[in-house]
C-alpha positions in Angstrom: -20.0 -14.4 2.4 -20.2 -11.0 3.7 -18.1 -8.3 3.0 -14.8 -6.9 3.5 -15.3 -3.8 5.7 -12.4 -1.0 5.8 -12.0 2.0 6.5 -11.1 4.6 4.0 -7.5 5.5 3.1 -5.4 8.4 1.4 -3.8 6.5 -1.1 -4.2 3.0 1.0 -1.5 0.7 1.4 -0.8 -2.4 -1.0 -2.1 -4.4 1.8 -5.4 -2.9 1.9 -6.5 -3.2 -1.9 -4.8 -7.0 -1.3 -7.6 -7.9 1.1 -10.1 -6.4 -1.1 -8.9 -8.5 -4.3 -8.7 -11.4 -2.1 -12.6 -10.9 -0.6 -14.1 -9.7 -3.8 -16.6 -7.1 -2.1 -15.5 -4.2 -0.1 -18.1 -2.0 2.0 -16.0 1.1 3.2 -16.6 2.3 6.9 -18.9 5.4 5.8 -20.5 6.2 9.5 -17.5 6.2 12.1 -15.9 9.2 13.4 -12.5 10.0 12.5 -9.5 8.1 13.7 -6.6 9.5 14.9 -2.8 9.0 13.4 -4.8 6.3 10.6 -4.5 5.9 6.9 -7.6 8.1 6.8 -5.2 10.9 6.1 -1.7 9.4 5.6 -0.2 7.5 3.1 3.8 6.3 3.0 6.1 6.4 0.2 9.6 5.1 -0.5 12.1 7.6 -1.4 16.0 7.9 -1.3 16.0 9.1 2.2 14.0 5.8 3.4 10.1 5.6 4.1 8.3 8.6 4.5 4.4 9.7 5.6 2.2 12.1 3.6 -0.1 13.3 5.8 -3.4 15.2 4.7 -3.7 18.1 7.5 -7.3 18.4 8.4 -9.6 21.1 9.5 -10.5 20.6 13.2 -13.0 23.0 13.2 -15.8 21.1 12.0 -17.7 17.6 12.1 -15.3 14.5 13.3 -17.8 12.4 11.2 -15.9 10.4 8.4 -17.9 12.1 5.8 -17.9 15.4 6.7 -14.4 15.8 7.9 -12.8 19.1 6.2 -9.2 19.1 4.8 -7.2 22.7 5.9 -6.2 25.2 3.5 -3.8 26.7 6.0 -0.9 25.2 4.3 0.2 24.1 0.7 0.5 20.2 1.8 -1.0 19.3 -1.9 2.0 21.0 -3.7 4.3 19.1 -0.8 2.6 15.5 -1.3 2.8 16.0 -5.5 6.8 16.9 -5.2 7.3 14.4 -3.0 5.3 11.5 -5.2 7.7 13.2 -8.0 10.5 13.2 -6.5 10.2 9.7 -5.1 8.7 8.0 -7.8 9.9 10.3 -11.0 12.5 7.2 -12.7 9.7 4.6 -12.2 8.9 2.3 -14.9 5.0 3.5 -14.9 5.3 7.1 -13.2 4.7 9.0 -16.9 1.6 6.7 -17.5 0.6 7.4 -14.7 1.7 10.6 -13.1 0.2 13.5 -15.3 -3.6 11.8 -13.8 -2.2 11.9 -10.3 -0.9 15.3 -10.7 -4.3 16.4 -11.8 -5.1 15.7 -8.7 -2.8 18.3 -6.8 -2.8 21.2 -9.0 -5.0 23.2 -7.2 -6.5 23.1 -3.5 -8.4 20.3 -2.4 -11.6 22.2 -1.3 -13.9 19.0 -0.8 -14.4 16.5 2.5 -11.9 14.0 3.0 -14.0 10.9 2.3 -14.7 12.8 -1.1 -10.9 13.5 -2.3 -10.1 9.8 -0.8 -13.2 8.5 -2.6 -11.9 9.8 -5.6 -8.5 8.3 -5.4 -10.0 5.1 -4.5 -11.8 5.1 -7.9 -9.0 5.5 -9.8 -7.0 2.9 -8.3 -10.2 0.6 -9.0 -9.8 1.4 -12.5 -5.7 1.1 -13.0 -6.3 -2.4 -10.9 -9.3 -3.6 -12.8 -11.3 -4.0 -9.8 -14.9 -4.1 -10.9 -16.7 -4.7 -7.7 -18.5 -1.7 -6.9 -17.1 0.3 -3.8 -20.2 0.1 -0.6 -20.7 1.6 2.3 -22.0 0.7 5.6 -25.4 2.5 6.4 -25.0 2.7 9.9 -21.5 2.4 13.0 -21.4 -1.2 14.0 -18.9 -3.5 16.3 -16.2 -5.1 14.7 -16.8 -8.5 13.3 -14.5 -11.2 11.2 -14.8 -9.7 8.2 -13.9 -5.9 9.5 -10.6 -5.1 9.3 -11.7 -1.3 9.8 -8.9 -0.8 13.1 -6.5 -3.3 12.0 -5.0 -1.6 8.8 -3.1 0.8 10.7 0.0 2.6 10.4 0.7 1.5 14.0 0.0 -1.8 13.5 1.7 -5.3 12.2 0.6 -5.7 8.8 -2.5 -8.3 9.2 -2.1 -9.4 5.3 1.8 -9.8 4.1 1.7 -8.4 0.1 3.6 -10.3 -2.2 6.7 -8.6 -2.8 7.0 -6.7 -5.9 9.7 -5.3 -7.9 10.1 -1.4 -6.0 13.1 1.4 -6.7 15.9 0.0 -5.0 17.2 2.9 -3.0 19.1 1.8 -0.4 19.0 -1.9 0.0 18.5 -3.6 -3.4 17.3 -6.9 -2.1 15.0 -5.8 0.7 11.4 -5.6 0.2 9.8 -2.6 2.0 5.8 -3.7 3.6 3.0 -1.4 4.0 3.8 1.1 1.1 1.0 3.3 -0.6 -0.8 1.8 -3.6 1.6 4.5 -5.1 4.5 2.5 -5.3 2.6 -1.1 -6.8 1.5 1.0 -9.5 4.5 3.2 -10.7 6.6 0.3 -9.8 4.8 -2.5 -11.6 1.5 -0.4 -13.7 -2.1 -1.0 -14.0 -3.8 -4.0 -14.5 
């Protein structure tokens, strides 16, 4: 069967590694130019004050190919996105398993492409969710076909792939499941594999 093809994602939503576990192969969208308003950049958490979107701002200036595609300096975002995954996620049952790795990760500016800094985040959810299929990625742009979910994992979108729900910090409504949350939340909610 062919592969699952998707684009890549800033800390993708549950859905998204779901439909990878459930295909078994993932090939990554490695030659499109960037979309706009996507997961490419943007990531939602929960957090006391309801759902909220980190978004990765990017440099303009430059190539709009996926790979190449700078992240901007111009403001502190990385410091915002870590306080923000703290504050949101700090009494979770596996945030200080996990957290001191993630923080690693924001320390300092992100001086590296966007497919890079994503790349690297999609590594280290590989490892937490023992997901041994190695990551590919297409060699050239082509249409969508069945197995291509690339446009359909959207923040604008219905969700095409409900996720089981999953224990997750009960804020506000603590019997409501909230859909379409960052990885982030599976893992500090219910750990690694």
């Amino acid at each position: 069967s062919s592969s699952l093809v998707l684009s890549t994602a800033y800390w993708p939503p549950v859905e998204w590694f779901a439909l990878w576990v459930r295909k078994g192969s993932l090939t990554l969208e490695a030659q499109e130019h960037l979309q706009k308003q996507s997961y490419r950049n943007r990531c939602r958490i929960q957090t006391r004050q309801g759902v909220q979107e980190l978004i990765i701002p990017l440099d303009r200036s430059g190539s709009r190919h996926i790979q190449e595609i700078g992240i901007s300096l111009r403001e502190d975002w990385w410091r915002v996105h870590w306080k923000a995954i703290e504050s949101a996620y700090a009494h979770a049952a596996f945030f200080s398993a996990l957290g001191p790795e993630i923080k690693e990760l924001y320390e300092s500016p992100i001086e590296e492409p966007l497919w890079n800094w994503n790349m690297r985040i999609l590594k280290m959810c590989q490892k937490w969710l023992g997901l041994e299929q190695p990551i590919g990625l297409s060699t050239e742009f082509t249409a969508p076909a069945p197995s291509d979910l690339r446009f359909d994992i959207h923040p604008k979108k219905d969700l095409v792939l409900k996720a089981t729900p999953y224990r997750q910090l009960a804020y506000e409504r603590p019997h409501s499941f909230v859909a379409g949350l960052s990885i982030l939340d599976l893992l500090f909610n219910e750990g690694p594999a």
